[in-house]
C-alpha positions as CSV (number, residue, x, y, z in Angstrom):
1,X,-20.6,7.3,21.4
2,X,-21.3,8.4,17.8
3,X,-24.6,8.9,16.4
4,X,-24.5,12.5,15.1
5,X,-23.1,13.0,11.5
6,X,-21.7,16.7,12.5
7,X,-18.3,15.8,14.2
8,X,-16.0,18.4,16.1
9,X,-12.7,18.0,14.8
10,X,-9.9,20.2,15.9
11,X,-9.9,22.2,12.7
12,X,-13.4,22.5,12.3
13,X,-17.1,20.5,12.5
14,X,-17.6,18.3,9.5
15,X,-21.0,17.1,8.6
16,X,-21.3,13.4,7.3
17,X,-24.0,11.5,5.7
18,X,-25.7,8.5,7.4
19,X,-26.7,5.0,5.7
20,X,-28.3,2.1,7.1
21,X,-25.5,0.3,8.8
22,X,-22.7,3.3,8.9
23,X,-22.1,6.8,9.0
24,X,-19.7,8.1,6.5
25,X,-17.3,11.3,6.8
26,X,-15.9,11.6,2.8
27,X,-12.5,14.0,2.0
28,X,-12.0,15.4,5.5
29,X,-8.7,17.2,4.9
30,X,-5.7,16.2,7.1
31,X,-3.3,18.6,5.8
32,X,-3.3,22.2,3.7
33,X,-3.3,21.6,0.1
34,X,0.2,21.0,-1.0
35,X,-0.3,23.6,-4.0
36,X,1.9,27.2,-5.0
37,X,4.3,27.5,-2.5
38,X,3.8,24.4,-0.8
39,X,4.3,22.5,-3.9
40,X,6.9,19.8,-3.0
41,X,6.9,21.0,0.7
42,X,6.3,18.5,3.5
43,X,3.0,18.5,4.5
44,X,1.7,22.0,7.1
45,X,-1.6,21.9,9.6
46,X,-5.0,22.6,7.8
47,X,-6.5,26.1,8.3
48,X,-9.7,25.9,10.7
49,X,-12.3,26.9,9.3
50,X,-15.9,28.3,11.0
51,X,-19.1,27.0,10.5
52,X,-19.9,23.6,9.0
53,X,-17.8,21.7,6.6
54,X,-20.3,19.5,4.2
55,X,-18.0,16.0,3.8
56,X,-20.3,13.7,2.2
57,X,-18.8,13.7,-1.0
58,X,-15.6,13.0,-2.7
59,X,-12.9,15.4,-3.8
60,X,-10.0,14.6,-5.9
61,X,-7.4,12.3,-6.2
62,X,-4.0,12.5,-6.2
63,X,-2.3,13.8,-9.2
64,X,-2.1,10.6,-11.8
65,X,-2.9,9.1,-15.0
66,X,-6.1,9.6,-15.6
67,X,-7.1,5.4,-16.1
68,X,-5.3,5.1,-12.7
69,X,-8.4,6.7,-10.6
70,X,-10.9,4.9,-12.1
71,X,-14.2,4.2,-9.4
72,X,-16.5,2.7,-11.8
73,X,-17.3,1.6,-15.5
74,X,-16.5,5.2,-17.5
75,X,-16.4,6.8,-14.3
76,X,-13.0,8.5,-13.4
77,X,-12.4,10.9,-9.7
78,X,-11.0,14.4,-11.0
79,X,-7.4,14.5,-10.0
80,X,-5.7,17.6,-8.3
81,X,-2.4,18.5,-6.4
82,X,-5.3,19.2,-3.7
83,X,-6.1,15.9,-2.5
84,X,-4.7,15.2,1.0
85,X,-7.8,14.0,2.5
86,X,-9.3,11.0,4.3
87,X,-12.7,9.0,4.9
88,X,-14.2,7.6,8.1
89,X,-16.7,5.2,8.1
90,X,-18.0,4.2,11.6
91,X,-21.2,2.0,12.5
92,X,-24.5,4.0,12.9
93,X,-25.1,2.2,16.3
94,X,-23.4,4.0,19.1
95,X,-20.9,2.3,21.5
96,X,-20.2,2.7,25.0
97,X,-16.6,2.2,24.4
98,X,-14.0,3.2,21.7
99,X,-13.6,1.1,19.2
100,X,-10.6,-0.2,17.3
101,X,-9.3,1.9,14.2
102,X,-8.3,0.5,11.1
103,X,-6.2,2.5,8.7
104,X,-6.0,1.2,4.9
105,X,-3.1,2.4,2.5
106,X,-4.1,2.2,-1.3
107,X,-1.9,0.9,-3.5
108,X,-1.0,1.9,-7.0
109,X,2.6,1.2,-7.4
110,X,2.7,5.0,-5.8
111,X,1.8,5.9,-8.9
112,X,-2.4,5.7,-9.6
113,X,-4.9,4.9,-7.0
114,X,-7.7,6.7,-4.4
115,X,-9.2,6.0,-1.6
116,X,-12.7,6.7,-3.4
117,X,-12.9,2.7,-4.1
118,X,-16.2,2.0,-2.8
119,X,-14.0,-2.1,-2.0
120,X,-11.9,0.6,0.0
121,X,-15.1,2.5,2.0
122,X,-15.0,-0.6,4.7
123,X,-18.6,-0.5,5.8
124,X,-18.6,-4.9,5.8
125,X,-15.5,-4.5,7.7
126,X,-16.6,-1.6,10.3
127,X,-19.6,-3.4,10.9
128,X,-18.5,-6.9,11.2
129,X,-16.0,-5.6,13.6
130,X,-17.9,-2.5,15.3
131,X,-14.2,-0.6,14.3
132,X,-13.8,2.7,12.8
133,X,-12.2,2.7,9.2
134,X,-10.4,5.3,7.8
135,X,-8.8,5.4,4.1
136,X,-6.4,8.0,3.1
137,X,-5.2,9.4,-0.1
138,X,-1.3,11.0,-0.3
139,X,0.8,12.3,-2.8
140,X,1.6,9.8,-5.8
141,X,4.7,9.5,-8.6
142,X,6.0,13.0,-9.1
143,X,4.7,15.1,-6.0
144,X,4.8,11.7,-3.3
145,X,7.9,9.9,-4.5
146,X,11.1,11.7,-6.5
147,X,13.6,13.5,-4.2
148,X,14.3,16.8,-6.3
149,X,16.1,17.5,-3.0
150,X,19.4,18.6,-5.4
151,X,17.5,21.5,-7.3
152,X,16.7,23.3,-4.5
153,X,17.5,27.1,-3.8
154,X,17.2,29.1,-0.8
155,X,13.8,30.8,-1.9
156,X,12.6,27.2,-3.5
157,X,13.3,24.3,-0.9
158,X,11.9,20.8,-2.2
159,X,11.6,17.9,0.3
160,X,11.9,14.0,-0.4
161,X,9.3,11.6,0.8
162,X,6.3,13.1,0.9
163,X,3.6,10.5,0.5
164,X,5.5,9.0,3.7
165,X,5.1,11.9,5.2
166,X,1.4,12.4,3.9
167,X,1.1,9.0,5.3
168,X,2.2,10.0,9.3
169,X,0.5,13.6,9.0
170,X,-2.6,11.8,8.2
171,X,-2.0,9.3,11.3
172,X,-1.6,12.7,13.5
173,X,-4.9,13.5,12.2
174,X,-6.1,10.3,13.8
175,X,-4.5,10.2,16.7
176,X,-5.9,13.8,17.5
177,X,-9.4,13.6,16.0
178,X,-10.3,9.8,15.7
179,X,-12.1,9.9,19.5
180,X,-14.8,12.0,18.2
181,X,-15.6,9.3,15.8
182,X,-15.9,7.1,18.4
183,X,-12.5,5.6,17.6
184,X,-9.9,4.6,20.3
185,X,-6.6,6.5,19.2
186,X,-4.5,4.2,21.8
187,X,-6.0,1.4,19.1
188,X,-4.9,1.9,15.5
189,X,-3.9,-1.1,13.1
190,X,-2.4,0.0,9.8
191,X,-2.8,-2.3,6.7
192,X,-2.0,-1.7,2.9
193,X,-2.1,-3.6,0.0
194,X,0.7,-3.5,-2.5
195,X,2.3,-0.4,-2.9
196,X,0.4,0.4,0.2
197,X,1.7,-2.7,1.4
198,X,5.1,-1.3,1.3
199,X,3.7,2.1,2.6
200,X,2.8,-0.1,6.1
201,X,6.5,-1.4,5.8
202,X,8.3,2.1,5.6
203,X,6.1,3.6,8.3
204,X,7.1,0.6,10.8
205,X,10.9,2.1,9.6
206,X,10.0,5.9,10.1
207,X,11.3,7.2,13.5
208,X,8.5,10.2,13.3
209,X,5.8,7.3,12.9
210,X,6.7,6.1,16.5
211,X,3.2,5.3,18.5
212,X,0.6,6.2,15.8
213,X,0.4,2.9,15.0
214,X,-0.1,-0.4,17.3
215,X,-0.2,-3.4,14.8
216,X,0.0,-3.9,11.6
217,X,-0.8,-5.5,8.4
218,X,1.0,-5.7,4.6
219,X,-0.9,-7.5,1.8
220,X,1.2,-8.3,-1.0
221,X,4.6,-6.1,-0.3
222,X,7.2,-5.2,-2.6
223,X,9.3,-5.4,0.5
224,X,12.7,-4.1,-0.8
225,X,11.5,-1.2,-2.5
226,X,13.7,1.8,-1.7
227,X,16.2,4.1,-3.4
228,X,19.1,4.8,-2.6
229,X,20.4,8.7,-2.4
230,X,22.2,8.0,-5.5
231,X,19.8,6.5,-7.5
232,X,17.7,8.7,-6.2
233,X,19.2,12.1,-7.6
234,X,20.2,10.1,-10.7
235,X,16.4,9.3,-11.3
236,X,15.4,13.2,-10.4
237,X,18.3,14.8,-12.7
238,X,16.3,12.7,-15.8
239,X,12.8,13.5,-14.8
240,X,14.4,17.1,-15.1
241,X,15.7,16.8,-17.9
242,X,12.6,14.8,-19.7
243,X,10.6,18.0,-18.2
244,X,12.7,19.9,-21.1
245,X,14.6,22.5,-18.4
246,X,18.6,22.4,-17.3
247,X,19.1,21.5,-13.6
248,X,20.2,25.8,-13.5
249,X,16.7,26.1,-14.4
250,X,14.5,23.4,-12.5
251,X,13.7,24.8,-9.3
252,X,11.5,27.8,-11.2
253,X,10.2,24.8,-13.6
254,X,9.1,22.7,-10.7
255,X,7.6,25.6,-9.1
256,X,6.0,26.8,-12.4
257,X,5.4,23.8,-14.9
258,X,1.9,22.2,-15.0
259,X,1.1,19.2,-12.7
260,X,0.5,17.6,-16.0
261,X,3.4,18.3,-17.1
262,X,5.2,17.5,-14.2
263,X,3.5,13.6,-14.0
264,X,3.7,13.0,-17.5
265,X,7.7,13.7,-17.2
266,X,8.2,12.0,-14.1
267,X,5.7,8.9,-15.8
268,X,7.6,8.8,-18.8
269,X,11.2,8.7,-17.0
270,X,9.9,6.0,-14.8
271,X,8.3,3.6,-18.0
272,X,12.2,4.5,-19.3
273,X,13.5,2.9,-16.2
274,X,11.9,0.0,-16.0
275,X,12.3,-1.1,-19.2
276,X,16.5,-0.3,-18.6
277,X,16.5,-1.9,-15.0
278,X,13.5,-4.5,-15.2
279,X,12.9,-5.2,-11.2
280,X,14.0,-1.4,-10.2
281,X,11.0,0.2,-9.1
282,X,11.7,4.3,-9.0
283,X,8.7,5.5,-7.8
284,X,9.4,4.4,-3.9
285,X,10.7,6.1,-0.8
286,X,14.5,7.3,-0.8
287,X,16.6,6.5,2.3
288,X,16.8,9.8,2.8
289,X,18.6,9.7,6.4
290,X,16.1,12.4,7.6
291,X,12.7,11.3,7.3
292,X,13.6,7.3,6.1
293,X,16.9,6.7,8.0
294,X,17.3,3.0,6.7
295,X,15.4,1.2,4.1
296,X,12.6,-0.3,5.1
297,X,13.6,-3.9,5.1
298,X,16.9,-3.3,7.0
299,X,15.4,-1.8,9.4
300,X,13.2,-4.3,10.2
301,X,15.1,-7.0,9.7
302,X,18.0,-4.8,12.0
303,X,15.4,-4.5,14.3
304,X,15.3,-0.6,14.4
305,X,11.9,-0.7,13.4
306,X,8.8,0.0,15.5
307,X,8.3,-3.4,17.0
308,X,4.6,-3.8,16.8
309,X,2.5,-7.3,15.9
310,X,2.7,-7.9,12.1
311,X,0.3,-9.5,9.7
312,X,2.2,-9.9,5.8
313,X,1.2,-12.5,3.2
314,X,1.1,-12.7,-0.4
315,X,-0.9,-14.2,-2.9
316,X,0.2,-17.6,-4.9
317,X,-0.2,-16.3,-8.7
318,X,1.4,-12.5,-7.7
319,X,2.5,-12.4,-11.3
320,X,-0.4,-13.0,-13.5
321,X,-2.1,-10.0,-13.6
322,X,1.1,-8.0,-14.4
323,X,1.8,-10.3,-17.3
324,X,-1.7,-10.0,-18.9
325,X,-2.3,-6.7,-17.7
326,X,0.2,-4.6,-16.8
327,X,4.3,-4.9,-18.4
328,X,6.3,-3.5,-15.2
329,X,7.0,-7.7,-13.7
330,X,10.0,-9.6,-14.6
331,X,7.8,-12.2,-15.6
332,X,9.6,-13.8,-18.7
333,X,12.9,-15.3,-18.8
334,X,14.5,-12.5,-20.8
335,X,13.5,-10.0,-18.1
336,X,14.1,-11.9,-14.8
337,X,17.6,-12.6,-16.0
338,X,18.1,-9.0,-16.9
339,X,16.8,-8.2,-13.1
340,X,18.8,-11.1,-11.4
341,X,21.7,-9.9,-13.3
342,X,23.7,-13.2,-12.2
343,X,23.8,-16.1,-14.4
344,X,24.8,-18.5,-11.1
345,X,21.1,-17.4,-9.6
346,X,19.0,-17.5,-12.8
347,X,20.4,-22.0,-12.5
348,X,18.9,-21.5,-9.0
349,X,15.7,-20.3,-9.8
350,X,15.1,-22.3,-12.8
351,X,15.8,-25.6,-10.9
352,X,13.8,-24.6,-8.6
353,X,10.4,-23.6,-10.4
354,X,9.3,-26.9,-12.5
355,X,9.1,-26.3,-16.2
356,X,11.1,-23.0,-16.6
357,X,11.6,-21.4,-18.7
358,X,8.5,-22.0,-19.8
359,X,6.0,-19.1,-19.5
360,X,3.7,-20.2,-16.6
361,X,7.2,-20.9,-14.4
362,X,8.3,-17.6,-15.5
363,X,5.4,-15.7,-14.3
364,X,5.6,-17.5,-11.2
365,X,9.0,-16.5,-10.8
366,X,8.6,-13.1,-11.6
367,X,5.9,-12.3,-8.8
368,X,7.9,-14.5,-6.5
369,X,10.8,-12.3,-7.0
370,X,8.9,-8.9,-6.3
371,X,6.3,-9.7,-4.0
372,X,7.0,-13.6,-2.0
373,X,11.2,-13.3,-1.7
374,X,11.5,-9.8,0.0
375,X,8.4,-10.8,2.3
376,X,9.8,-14.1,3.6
377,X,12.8,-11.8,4.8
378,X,10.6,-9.5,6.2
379,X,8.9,-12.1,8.0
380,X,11.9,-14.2,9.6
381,X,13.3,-10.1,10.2
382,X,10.5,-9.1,12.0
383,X,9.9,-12.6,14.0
384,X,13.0,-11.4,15.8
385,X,11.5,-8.5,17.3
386,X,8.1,-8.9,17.5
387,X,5.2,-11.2,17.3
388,X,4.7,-12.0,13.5
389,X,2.2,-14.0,11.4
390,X,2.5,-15.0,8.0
391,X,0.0,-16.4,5.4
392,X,-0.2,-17.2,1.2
393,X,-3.4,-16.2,0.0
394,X,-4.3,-19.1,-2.7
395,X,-8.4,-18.9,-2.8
396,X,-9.4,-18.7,-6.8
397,X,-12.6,-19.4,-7.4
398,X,-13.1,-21.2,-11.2
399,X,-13.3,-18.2,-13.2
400,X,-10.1,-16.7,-12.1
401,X,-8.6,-20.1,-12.8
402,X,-10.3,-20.1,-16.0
403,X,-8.6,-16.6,-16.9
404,X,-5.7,-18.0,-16.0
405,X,-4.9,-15.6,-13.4
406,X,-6.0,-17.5,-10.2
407,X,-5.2,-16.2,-6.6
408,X,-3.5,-13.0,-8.5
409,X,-2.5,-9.8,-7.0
410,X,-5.0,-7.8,-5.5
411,X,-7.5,-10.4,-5.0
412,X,-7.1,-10.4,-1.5
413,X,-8.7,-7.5,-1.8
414,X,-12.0,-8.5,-2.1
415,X,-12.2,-11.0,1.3
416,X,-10.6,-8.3,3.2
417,X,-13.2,-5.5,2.4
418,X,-15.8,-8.5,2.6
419,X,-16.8,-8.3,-1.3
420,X,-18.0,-11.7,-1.6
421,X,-21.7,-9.8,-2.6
422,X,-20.6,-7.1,-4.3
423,X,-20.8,-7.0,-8.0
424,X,-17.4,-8.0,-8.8
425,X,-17.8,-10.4,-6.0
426,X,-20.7,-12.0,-7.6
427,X,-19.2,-11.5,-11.4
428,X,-15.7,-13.5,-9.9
429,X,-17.9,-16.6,-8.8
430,X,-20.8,-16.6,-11.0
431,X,-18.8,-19.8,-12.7
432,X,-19.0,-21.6,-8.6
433,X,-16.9,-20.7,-5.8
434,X,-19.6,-18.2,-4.0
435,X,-19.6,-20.1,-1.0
436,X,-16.0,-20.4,-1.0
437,X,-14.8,-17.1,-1.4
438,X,-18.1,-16.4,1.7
439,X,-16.0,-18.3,3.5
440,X,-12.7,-17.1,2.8
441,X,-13.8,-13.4,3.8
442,X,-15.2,-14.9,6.9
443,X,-12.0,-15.9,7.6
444,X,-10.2,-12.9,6.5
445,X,-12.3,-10.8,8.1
446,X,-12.6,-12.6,11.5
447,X,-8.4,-12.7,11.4
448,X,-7.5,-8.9,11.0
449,X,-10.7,-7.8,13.1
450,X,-8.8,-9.6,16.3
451,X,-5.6,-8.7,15.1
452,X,-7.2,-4.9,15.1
453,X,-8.5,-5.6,18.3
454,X,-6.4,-7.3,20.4
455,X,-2.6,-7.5,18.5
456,X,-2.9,-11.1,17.8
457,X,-5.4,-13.1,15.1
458,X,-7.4,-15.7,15.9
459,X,-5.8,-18.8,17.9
460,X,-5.9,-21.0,15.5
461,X,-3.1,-18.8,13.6
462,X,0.1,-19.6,15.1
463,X,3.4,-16.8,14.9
464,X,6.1,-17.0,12.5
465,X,9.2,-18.4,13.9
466,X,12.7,-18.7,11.6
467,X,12.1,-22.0,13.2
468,X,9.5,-23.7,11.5
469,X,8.3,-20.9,9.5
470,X,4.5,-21.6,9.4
471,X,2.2,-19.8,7.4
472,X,-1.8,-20.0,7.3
473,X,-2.8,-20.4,4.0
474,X,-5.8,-19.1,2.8
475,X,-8.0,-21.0,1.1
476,X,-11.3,-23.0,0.9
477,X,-10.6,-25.0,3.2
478,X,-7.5,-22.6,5.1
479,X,-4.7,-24.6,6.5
480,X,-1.4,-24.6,8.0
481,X,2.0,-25.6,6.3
482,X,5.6,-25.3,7.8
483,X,8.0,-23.6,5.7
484,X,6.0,-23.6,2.0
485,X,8.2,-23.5,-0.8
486,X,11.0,-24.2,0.8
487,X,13.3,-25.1,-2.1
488,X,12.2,-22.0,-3.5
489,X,12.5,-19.7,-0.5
490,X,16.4,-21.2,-0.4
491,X,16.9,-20.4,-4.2
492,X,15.8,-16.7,-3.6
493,X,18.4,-16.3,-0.7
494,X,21.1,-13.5,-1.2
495,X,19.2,-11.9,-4.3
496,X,18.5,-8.4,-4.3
497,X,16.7,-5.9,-6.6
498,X,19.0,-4.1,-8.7
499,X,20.6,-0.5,-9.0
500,X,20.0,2.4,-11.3
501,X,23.9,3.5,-11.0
């Protein structure tokens, strides 16, 4: 099955490019451009077009910060309210049978990333695991994420949610055209990574999302993202304002304003925030009770989310990158206690993380508190309902260490995709560690290929019971541990993210 680049899809044939190991179908459009009147609409079918649709090259991001789709060294993707599109990479050998599909989520934050990556294009992983990839792009910040629900008039309707439901138009698309790909739509595993990690949590909780999806997997999740209705219009009635119109006046400014102009309010509003309300992330799905009835973690820990196998994890140092790099963690004292809000919890959290408040501890604690604490509920939630498996991701080879950044965010990335040869691959372990982090991917790899095609990893991965709570931990070499951290998992208990009213 598969060994023609031009594809019949049902809006049109497409025309892909062929390389040595894969065929690859680039910015195959999955909805109609969300632009004029369509502008904060939910997302409508594509317009089929006659004749051949040349897809071998890239289009444009989602609208963003420019830095925020950057592919390469001083290369950046053109951004564009235009970009609901999606890639399929499939192995250039034909198969007899349909293969397993494998749906990535970029993260972001929901505010920056694209699917152009070439870590993100999947060939190591399609190959390796004779599976079809796809990688998506949907609406960020502004257009994906604020509910400007409240401004709308009868001629000017705006709808909340739509990255989400970006995110399930483009798993239609799949379901309906992945078989020509030589994909098995009765097979499809989502996975994300941060921000898209979340994405993978709120389509488990999204009633429309039911049977797109078999199994899943959620790198790194903010789990208890979500905003509430009231923080919600709250957070759109200051983007308005910051967009220098009255809310008698913002539905024509939303219709007419710039997309510029638009992000850079909405970006603006949100670096406000949090700074105010450090641990309040405003750029995230609203609990909209029409598209998002619940948020996600209730849901799932509720059980009224889809109950399919789960894969979620995070990585040891979470925090590190956000405190050298980035300044949206809690990850000093002054700012986790401004987040915890609660002087009884910050005495639980310090005794439990040796050496706070010292700087390392604090980091630690601050990437625990976004990324490890709402997953470990996710995980005893889910185990209730369906067959879960957790893991820590702790590989860092010696120059990672050596940047004191170790196994930081996103570096899961790179055994997941299979980057141990890639350039950043090599760069990451030119100080020692190449064979480890081979290894590692290996493992990775051979893990959420089974998982993609059978619902379950390897056997030597045990499920996640409340239990005994064991977790594979990924490293060189992998092992098991029951219930890591324990003390620390304990101290977390009962704290929540805060509100913005």
């Amino acid at each position: 099955m598969v060994a023609s680049t031009d594809i019949q899809t049902a809006d049109g044939v497409v025309r892909g490019r062929r390389g040595r190991r894969v065929l690859r179908w680039r910015s195959l459009p999955y909805a109609a451009a969300p632009v004029g009147d369509l502008r904060f609409r939910a997302p409508r079918p594509v317009t089929p077009w006659t004749g051949v649709r040349e897809s071998t090259e890239f289009g444009f991001a989602a609208m963003q910060h420019r830095a925020g789709a950057r592919i390469g060294p001083r290369r950046y993707q053109p951004t564009n309210e235009d970009s609901l599109t999606l890639n399929v990479t499939a192995p250039v050998t034909p198969s007899d049978k349909p293969r397993p599909v494998l749906v990535f989520i970029h993260g972001g934050g929901y505010l920056t990333g694209t699917s152009a990556l070439a870590l993100y294009s999947g060939g190591r992983l399609a190959v390796r695991g004779d599976a079809v990839l796809v990688s998506l792009n949907y609406r960020l910040g502004a257009f994906g994420y604020v509910d400007f629900g409240e401004f709308s008039t009868p001629d000017h309707v705006f709808e909340s949610n739509l990255g989400l439901r970006d995110q399930v138009a483009a798993l239609e698309w799949v379901r309906t055209n992945i078989a020509a790909f030589g994909g098995d739509p009765g097979n499809v595993t989502i996975f994300g990574e941060s921000a898209g990690a979340h994405a993978v949590l709120s389509l488990l909780a999204t009633p429309t999302a039911k049977g797109l999806f078999h199994q899943a997997i959620s790198q790194s999740p903010p789990a208890d993202w979500a905003m509430t209705p009231d923080d919600a219009r709250l957070f759109a009635r200051r983007c308005v304002e910051r967009l220098g119109t009255t809310p008698d006046r913002a539905a024509e400014a939303l219709r007419t304003a710039s997309a510029n102009d638009i992000r850079r309010a909405v970006d603006r509003t949100s670096n406000r925030t949090l700074r105010e309300r450090r641990g309040l992330f405003p750029i995230a799905p609203v609990v909209d009770g029409v598209l998002l009835p619940q948020a996600p973690i209730d849901a799932i820990i509720d059980g009224n989310a889809h109950r399919v196998p789960l894969i979620i994890g995070t990585n040891r140092d979470e925090g590190t990158l956000f405190a050298k790099f980035a300044d949206s963690l809690p990850t000093t004292p002054e700012r986790l206690r401004a987040a915890l809000g609660d002087d009884d919890a910050e005495s639980r959290i310090a005794a439990a993380y040796p050496g706070y408040p010292d700087a390392k501890a604090a980091v630690r604690a601050g990437g625990d508190f976004v990324f490890w604490r709402p997953s470990v509920r996710v995980m005893a939630g889910h185990s209730r309902h369906a067959p879960t498996y957790a893991y820590r991701y702790d590989f860092a080879p010696r120059a990672l260490r050596l940047a004191g950044i170790g196994a930081t965010h996103a570096t899961d990335l790179i055994p997941a995709f299979g980057g141990a040869d890639t350039p950043f691959g090599r760069a990451i372990t030119a100080a020692g560690g190449h064979r480890g982090l081979q290894s590692v991917s290996n493992q990775f790899q051979d893990n959420w290929l089974a998982f993609a095609r059978t619902g379950a990893p390897l056997p030597s991965w045990p499920t996640y019971t409340e239990s005994r709570r064991t977790t594979l931990i990924i490293d060189s070499p992998t092992r098991l541990e029951h219930d890591p951290d324990k003390a620390k998992r304990l101290a977390w208990q009962g704290i929540r993210v805060p509100t913005l009213t």
